[in-house]
N, C-alpha and C positions, 0 to 999 in steps of 0.2 A: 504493500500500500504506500502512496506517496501523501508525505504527510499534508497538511492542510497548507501550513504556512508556506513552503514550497509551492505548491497548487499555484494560493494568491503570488507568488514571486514570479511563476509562469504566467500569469495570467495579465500581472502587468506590465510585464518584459515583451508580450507579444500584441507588440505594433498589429493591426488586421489589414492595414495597408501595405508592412513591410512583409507578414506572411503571403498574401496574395499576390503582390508584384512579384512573388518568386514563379507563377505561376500563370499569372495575367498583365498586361501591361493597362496601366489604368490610366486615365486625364481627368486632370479634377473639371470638376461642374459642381461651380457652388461651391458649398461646402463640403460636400462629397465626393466622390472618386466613381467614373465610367468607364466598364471593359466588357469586352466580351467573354460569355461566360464560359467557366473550362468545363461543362457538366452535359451539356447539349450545345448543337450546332446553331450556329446564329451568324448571321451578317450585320446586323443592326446591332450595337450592344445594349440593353437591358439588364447589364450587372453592374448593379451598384454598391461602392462601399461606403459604410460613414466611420468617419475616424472618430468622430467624436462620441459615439454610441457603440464604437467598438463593434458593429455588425456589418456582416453581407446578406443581400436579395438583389437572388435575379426575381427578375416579375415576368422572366419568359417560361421558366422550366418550375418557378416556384419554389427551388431550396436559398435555403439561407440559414444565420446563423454568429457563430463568435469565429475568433481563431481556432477554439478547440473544434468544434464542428466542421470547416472549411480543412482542417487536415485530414481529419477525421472521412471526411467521404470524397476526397482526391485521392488520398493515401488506401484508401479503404482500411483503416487501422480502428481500434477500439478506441476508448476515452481514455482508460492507462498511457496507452501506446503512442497513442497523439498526442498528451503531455510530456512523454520520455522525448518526441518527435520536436518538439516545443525548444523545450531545457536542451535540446543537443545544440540548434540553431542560434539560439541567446547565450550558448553557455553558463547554463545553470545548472550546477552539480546536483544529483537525488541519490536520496538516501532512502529505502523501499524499506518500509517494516509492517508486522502488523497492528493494526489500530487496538489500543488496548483501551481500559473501563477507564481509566487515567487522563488519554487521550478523549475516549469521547463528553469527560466532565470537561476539557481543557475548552472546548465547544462553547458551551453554557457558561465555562468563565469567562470567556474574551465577549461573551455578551452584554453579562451583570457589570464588564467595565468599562464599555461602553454605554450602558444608560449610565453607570455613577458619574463618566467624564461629561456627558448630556447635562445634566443635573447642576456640575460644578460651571459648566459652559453658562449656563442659564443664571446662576445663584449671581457668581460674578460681574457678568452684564448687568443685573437689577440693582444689584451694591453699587456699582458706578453713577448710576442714572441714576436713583432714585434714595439711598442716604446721605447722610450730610458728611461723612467721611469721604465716600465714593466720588461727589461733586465738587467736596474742597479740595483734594488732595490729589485726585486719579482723574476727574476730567478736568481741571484745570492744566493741570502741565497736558492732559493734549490737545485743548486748545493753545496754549503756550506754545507749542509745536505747529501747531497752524492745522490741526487733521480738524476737517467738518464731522459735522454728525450725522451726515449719511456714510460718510466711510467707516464712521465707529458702529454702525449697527451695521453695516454690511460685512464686516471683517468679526461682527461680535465680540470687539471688545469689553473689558471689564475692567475690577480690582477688589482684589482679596483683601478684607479688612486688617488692619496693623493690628494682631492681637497672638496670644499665644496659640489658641488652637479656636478659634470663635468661628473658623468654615468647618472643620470635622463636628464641631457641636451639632451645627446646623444641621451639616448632612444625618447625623445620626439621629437627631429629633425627626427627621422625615423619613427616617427605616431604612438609611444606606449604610451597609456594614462595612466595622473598619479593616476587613479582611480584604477589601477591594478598594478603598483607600489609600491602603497601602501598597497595593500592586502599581496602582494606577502613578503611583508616586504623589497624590494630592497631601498626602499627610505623612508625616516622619515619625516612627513609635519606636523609643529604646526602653525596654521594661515596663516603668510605670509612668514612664515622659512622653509623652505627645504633643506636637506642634503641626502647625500647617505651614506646608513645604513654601508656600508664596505669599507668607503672611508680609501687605504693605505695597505690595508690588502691584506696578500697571498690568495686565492680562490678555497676553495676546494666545488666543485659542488654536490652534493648529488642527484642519480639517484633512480628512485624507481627499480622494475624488470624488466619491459620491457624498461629501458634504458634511462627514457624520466627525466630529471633536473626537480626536486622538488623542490628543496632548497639548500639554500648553508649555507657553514662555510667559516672561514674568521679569518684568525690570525695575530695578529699585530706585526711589526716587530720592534715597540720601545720599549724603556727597563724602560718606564714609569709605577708604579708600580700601577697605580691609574686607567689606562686604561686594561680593561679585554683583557688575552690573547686569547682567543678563543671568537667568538661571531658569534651565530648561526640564521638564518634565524628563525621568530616566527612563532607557529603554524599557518595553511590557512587552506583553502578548498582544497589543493592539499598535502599538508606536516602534517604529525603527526606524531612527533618526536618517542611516544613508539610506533608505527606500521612499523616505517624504520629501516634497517639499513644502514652502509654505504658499498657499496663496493660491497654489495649484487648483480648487474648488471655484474659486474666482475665474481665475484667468482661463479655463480649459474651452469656453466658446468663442472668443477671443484667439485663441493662441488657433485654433482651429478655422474664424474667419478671417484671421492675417494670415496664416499659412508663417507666423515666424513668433519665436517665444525671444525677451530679454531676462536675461539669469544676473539676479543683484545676490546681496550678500545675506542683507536683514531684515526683519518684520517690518520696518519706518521707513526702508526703502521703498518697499513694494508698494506701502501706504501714499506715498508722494508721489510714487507714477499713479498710481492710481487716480490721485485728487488730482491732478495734469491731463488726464483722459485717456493715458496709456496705461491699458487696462490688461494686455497681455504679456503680462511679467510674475516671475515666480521666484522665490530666493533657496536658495542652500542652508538657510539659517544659521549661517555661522561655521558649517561642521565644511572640510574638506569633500568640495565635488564627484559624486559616486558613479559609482557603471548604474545602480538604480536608479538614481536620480535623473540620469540624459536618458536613459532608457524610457520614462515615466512622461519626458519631454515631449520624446519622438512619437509617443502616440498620437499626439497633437500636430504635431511638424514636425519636418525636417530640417529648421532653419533655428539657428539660437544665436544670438550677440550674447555674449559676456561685456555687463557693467559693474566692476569690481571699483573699489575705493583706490584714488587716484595718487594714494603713498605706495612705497614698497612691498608691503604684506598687500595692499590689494592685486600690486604688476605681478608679485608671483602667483598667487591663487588664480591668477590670469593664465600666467603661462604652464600651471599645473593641469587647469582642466584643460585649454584645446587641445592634447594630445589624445586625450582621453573621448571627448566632442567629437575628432575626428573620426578615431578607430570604429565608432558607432556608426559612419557612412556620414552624418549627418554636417550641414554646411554650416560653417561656425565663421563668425564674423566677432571682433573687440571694441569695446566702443571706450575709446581712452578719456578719464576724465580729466582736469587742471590738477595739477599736483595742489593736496590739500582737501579735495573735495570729494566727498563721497552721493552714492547716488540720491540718498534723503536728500544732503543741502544740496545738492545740487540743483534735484528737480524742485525746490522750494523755492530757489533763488532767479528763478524766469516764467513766464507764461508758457502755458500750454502749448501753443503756439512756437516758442522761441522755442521749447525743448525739442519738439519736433524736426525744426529744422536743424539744430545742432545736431541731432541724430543719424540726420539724413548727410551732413556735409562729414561727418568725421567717424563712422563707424566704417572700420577699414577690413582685410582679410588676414589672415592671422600669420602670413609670411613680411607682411607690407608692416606689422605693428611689429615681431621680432627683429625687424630689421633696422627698425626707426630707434628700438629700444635698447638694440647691443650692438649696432654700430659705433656709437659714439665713445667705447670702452676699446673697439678695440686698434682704430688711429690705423697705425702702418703696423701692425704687427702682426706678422702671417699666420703664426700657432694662434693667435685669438680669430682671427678671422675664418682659420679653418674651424675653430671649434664652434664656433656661430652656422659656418654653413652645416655642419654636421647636426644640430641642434634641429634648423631649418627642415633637412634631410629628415630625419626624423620622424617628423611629424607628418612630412610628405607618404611616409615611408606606410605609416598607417591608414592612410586613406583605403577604402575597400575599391572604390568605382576607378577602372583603370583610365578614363576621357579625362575626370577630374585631377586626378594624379600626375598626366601628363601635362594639362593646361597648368597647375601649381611648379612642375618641373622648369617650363619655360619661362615662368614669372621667376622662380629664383635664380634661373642663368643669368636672367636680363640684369637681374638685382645685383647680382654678384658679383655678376662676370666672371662668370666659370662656367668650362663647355656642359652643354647638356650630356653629354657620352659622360663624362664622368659624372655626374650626378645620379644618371641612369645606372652605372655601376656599381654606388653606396649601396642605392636602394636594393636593386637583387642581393645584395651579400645580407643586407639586414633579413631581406623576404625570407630567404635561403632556410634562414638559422630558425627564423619564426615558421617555417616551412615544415622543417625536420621535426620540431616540438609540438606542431599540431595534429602531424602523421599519426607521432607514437600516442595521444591523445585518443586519436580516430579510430586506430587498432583494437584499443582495450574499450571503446565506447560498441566495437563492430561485433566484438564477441560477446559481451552482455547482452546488444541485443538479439544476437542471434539465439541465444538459448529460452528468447520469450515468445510464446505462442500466439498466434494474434486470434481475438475473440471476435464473433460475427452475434447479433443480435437478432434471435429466431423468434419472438415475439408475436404471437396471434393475434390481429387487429379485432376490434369489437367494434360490428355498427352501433353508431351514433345518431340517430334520429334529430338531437337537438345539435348537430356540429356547428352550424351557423350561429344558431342564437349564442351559443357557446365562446365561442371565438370573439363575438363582438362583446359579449360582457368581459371575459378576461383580457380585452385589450384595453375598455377605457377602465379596468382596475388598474392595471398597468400605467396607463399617463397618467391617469386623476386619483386614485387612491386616498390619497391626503385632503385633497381640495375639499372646501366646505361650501356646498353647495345647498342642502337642505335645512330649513327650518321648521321643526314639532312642537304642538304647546304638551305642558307637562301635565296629565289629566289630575294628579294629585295636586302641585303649586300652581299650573294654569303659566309658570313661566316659558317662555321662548326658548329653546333650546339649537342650536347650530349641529347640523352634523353633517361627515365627511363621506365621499363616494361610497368607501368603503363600508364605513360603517351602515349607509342605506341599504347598499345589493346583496350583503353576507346577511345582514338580519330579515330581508325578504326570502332572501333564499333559505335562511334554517329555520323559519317561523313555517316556512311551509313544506317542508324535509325537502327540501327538492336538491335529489345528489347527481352527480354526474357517475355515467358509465364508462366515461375518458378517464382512466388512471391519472393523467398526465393535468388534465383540470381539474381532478381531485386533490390531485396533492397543490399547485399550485393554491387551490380556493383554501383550502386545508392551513396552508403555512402564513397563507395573508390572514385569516381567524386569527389565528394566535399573535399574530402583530398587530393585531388594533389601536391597540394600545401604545404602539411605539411609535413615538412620530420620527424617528430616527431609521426606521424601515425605508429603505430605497428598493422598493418592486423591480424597476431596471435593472437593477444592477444586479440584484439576488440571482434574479431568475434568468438573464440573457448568462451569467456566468455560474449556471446551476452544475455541479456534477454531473447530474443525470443526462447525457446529450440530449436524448430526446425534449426534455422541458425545456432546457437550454435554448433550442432552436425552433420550438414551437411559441416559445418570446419573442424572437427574437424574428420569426417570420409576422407576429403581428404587432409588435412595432416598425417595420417595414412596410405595412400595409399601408395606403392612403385612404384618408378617412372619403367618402363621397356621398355628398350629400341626398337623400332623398328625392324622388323626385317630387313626393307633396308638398314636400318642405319648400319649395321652390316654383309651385303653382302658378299660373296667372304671375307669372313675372314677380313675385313678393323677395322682400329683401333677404339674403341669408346671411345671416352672422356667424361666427365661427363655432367650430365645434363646443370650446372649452365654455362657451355662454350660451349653447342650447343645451346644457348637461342638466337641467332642472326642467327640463319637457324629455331630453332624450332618453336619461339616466330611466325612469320609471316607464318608460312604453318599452324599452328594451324588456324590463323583470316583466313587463305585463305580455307580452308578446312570448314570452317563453313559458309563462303561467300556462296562456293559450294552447301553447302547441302540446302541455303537458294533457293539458284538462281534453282536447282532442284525442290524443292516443288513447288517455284513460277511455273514454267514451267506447274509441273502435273495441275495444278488448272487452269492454262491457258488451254491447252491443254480441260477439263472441259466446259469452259466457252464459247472456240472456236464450241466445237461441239453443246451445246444448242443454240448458237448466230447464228448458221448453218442449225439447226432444226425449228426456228423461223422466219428466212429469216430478223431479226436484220444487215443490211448490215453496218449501221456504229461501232456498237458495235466488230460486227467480224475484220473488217478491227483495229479499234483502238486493240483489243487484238493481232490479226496477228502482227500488229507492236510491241506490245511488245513483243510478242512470239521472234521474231527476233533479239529483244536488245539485251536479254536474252540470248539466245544463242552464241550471240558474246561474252557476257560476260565469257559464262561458257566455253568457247573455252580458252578462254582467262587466266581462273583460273587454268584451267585442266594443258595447257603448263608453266602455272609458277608450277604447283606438279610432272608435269613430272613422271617419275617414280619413287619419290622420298615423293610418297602420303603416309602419318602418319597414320600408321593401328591404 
C-alpha cells in the first residue's frame, strides 16, 4: 500500500498539463488547454484540459478525469500502478507497506487538526477585528503598514491575544482537545506548563490549495531583540513547510489566467503585490526554495520570476532557486530589486501602475542577471571568469527542453565570448555523468516494477433508471454545496433560518429514503452527509482526487460538463440568469423531478403486483397494493402541479 501522505505528494507533483503533453500536444484557449484526444480518432480536437481544476474531458468520446485516471486508461494500469507511474516521472521515492489500525486513526487525526486549525483561523481573525487588544495593538500596526481591510479579510488575518495560554483556554471551553493543540503546534505543554505558541503576535494563517488553514505564522510586535520576529507553526501531519507555499489559495486563478506566477520571500510581500493588483504571487515563506514548492507552481504555469530582497541573502536565495526552477522544464525569469529594498517596500513605495511597468522594463532571464551580477568580481581574471561561465553552464546544463537549451547556449557565447563548441562540450560531460546516475536509478526502478502485476477492474454494471437525475444533482453538490441559498421558518421559534445546497438535497433525499443503486453516488452522497457540518469540506477536490478511480473520474467528468440551460427557462425570449442564481427554483425541481420519476417506477411495479395479486385471487394483498396505488398517485399529482410547465428537460 502507498501511504497516504505520498498519494497527496503525487498528486501535487503531477502537473495534468505536464502528464498529458507527454502524450498530446495541447494550445491553450482561455484558461484551459486544447488537443486532440489520445482515446479515439478525431480531427477536430474536443480534449480539453484545465490546469486549474486539475482535470481532463474530451466531450467527443466522453472520458475524462485527474492525472491518476488519464494514466490510468492510456497506460491501461491500475490506480496503485499509475501512482508508482506518477512518482517515477516526478521523482518521488514510495515506500509500499500495509495500512495498519495506527495508520487508519492517522486519517481521523489529520482531520480533528484541521477543524482545530479552522477554529484557531476563525478565533484569531475575531480577536483582531473585534477586541480592544486585537484593534489596538494587531490592526493598528497593519494599518501602520499600509495593508487595507479587504486584504486582511481576504488573507484572514488575525492576533493571538498577549497572554499566557488565554487561546488554549478558549479553545478548550469550546471542546477542542489539547491533544490536537499540541500536534497542531497552536499550544506549547511541558508537564504542568502551558502557553500559547503565538501569544501577542500579528497572525498570518497559511492555506494549503483548496483553501482549508494549515498553519500559521505569527510576528511579534516588540522590539525585543532576543525574541524571534517571525515564528512559524512546526511541521504536522497537515503542514510541511517545503511542500506549501503561502498565498498559493489566493493567487492559483491568477497564476492560471497570466499563465506566469512571481515567487517573493514573505507573508507582507505577497500582501503589497496584492494591494498593487498583482494578485499572482506566492512566497516561500522564508524557508529555502523546494522541488515541492516549483513543482506546486507548475501546476498553474510554467512561467515564475523570482522577486527576492535586493541585499545579499536575497541575490543568493536568487541564484539558489533558478537552478532548481530550471531542472523542472519551467521558464524562470529574476526581477532585481534596488539594493536595500525588499519586495513589501518596494511594492508600497509606487502605484500600481509604476510597479507594473518597473516589472515589465527590468525582469531579465537568468543568464542576462548572473552575468550583470558576477561580472563585475571578476575584471581581467580568466580562472574567475571561467568559473562564472561554468556556473552559467550549469544551469544551462539542466534545462530538460533541448530548443530552449540551445537558444540559452547562444545567449551565453554572445555574452561571453566563448565559442558555442565548447560550451556544447561542458554540457555533454555534465549530461554524461547525470546520464550514468539516472541509468542505475532506472534499472532498480525496472525490476521493482517488473515483479508487480497489473490489476484490471471486472466490475458488473447495475442499471440505473434515475442516471440522469442522478448526475445532475451530484454535480450542482459539487459546485454549490456550501452556498446558502434557502431560507425555512423555524415551526417551534417561527425564526428565519438560512440553509446551504447541501444541507437542502441530503435532507430531501433521507427524509424520503430515497438511495441510489450507483455504488459510486452512494458513496459520494454518503461522504458529503457526514461533512455537513464542515464548512472546510472542499467536494472538488475530495472527490476529483478520490482513491477510488472510478468516483474520481465520475467528478471529474461532471465538473466538465457545461451546465445548458433549459429550454422553458428561456421561452418566449425571457431573460436567463446564471446558473449559480436560478439555484433557489432549480435546486428543488431537480429533488422534485427525481421524486417523480421514483413515484412512477413505484406505480409500474404496482400496477405489476396488482395484476398477479388479481390472477391469484390474493384479496388482501390486492387491496393493501390498491391502497398504495392511490397514495401514489396523489402524490404524483401533487409533484407534477408543483413542475407545472416548468419540468427540467
Amino acid at each position: 500500500m502507498i501511504d497516504p501522505s505520498t498519494i497527496e505528494r503525487i498528486l501535487d507533483a503531477a502537473n495534468i498539463s505536464d502528464v498529458v503533453s507527454e502524450f498530446v500536444t495541447l494550445k491553450k484557449r482561455g484558461v484551459n488547454q486544447l488537443g486532440l484526444c489520445p482515446f479515439h480518432n478525431e480531427k477536430t480536437p474536443s480534449f480539453t484540459v484545465s490546469p486549474a481544476k486539475g482535470i481532463f474531458k474530451c466531450f467527443g468520446c466522453g472520458k475524462g478525469g485527474n492525472s491518476v485516471n488519464f494514466v490510468m486508461e492510456l497506460e491501461q494500469l491500475s490506480y496503485p500502478d499509475a501512482l508508482r507511474w506518477l512518482a517515477k516521472k516526478f521523482h518521488i521515492e514510495i515506500e509500499e507497506k500495509e495500512e495498519s489500525q495506527e495508520e487508519k486513526a492517522l486519517k481521523d487525526e489529520r482531520e480533528s487538526m484541521m477543524i482545530v486549525s479552522a477554529f484557531a483561523q476563525k478565533y484569531f481573525s475575531r480577536y483582531l477585528l473585534n477586541e480592544n487588544e486585537g484593534r489596538t495593538v494587531g490592526l493598528s500596526y497593519l494599518r501602520e503598514r499600509g495593508i487595507r481591510d479587504d486584504i486582511i479579510a481576504k488573507f484572514e488575518l488575525g492576533f493571538c491575544p498577549d497572554g499566557k495560554d488565554l487561546f488554549t483556554q478558549a479553545a478548550q471551553r469550546e471542546g477542542y482537545k489539547m491533544d490536537f493543540l499540541e500536534k497542531t503546534g497552536l499550544t506549547i505543554k511541558r508537564d504542568d506548563w502551558v502557553r500559547d505558541r503565538f501569544g501577542g503576535r500579528v497572525i498570518f494563517p497559511v492555506h494549503n490549495v483548496a483553501g482549508r488553514v494549515i498553519a500559521f505564522g505569527g510576528r511579534t510586535l516588540t522590539n525585543d531583540k532576543k525574541v524571534a520576529k517571525y515564528l512559524n507553526s512546526p511541521e504536522s501531519e497537515i503542514y510541511h513547510k517545503g511542500r506549501t507555499l503561502y498565498g498559493i489559495y489566493q493567487a492559483k486563478r491568477d497564476i492560471t489566467r497570466l499563465d506566469k506566477c512571481y515567487l517573493v520571500e514573505g507573508y507582507t510581500d505577497v500582501l503589497s503585490f496584492h494591494q498593487a493588483g498583482i494578485e499572482n504571487v506566492v512566497a516561500s515563506s522564508g524557508t529555502s526554495l523546494t522541488i515541492e514548492q516549483i513543482r506546486l507552481i507548475r501546476r498553474f504555469s510554467p512561467n515564475i520570476t523570482i522577486v527576492y530582497d535586493g541585499d545579499d541573502a536575497g541575490i543568493k536565495a536568487s541564484l539558489r532557486g533558478i537552478d532548481m526552477v530550471l531542472e523542472e522544464g519551467i521558464n524562470v525569469k529574476v526581477l532585481p530589486l534596488p539594493r536595500g529594498e525588499d519586495p513589501d517596500s518596494f511594492a508600497r513605495s509606487m502605484s500600481a501602475s509604476q510597479l507594473t511597468e518597473y516589472i515589465k522594463a527590468n525582469e531579465t532571464d537568468f543568464i542576462k542577471f548572473k552575468t550583470q551580477l558576477l561580472m563585475g568580481t571578476v575584471e581581467n581574471d580568466p580562472v574567475s571568469k571561467a568559473r562564472l561561465i561554468n556556473e552559467i553552464v550549469k544551469s544551462i546544463s539542466v534545462i530538460p527542453d533541448t530548443i530552449t537549451r540551445t537558444i540559452y547556449i547562444k545567449e551565453c557565447s554572445r555574452l561571453m565570448d566563448v565559442q558555442e563548441a565548447v560550451l556544447y562540450s561542458e554540457i555533454r560531460k555534465i549530461q554524461n555523468k547525470q546520464s550514468e546516475d539516472h541509468t542505475r536509478k532506472e534499472l532498480q526502478d525496472l525490476q521493482v516494477q517488473a515483479a508487480k502485476p497489473i490489476v484490471q477492474s471486472t466490475e458488473k454494471k447495475t442499471v440505473n433508471p434515475f442516471e440522469t437525475e442522478e448526475r445532475e444533482i451530484v454535480r450542482v453538490l459539487l459546485k454549490y454545496f456550501h452556498q446558502e441559498v434557502f431560507e425555512m421558518e423555524d415551526e417551534e421559534t417561527h425564526q428565519v433560518k438560512t440553509y446551504t445546497v447541501g444541507v437542502y438535497v441530503l435532507s430531501e433525499l433521507h427524509n424520503d429514503g430515497l438511495v441510489s443503486v450507483n455504488p459510486k453516488v452512494k458513496t459520494i452522497l454518503t461522504d458529503m452527509e457526514l461533512n455537513l457540518n464542515n464548512k472546510d469540506f472542499d467536494p472538488v477536490k475530495y472527490f476529483t482526487q478520490h482513491p477510488d478511480n472510478e468516483i474520481s473520474q465520475y467528478a471529474s467528468n461532471l465538473l466538465s460538463e457545461k451546465y445548458v440551460e433549459s429550454k422553458r427557462w428561456s421561452k418566449g425570449g425571457a431573460f436567463i440568469e446564471s446558473e449559480s442564481e436560478l439555484l433557489y427554483l432549480l435546486v428543488p425541481k431537480l429533488i422534485q423531478e427525481y421524486k417523480l420519476k421514483n413515484v412512477k417506477i413505484l406505480l409500474k411495479k404496482l400496477e405489476h403486483q396488482i395484476n398477479e395479486a388479481n390472477k391469484s385471487n390474493e384479496t388482501e394483498k390486492l387491496m393493501e397494493c390498491l391502497n398504495q396505488y392511490q397514495n401514489l398517485k396523489k402524490i404524483m399529482k401533487e409533484l407534477s402541479e408543483l413542475l407545472g410547465f416548468r419540468t427540467i428537460s
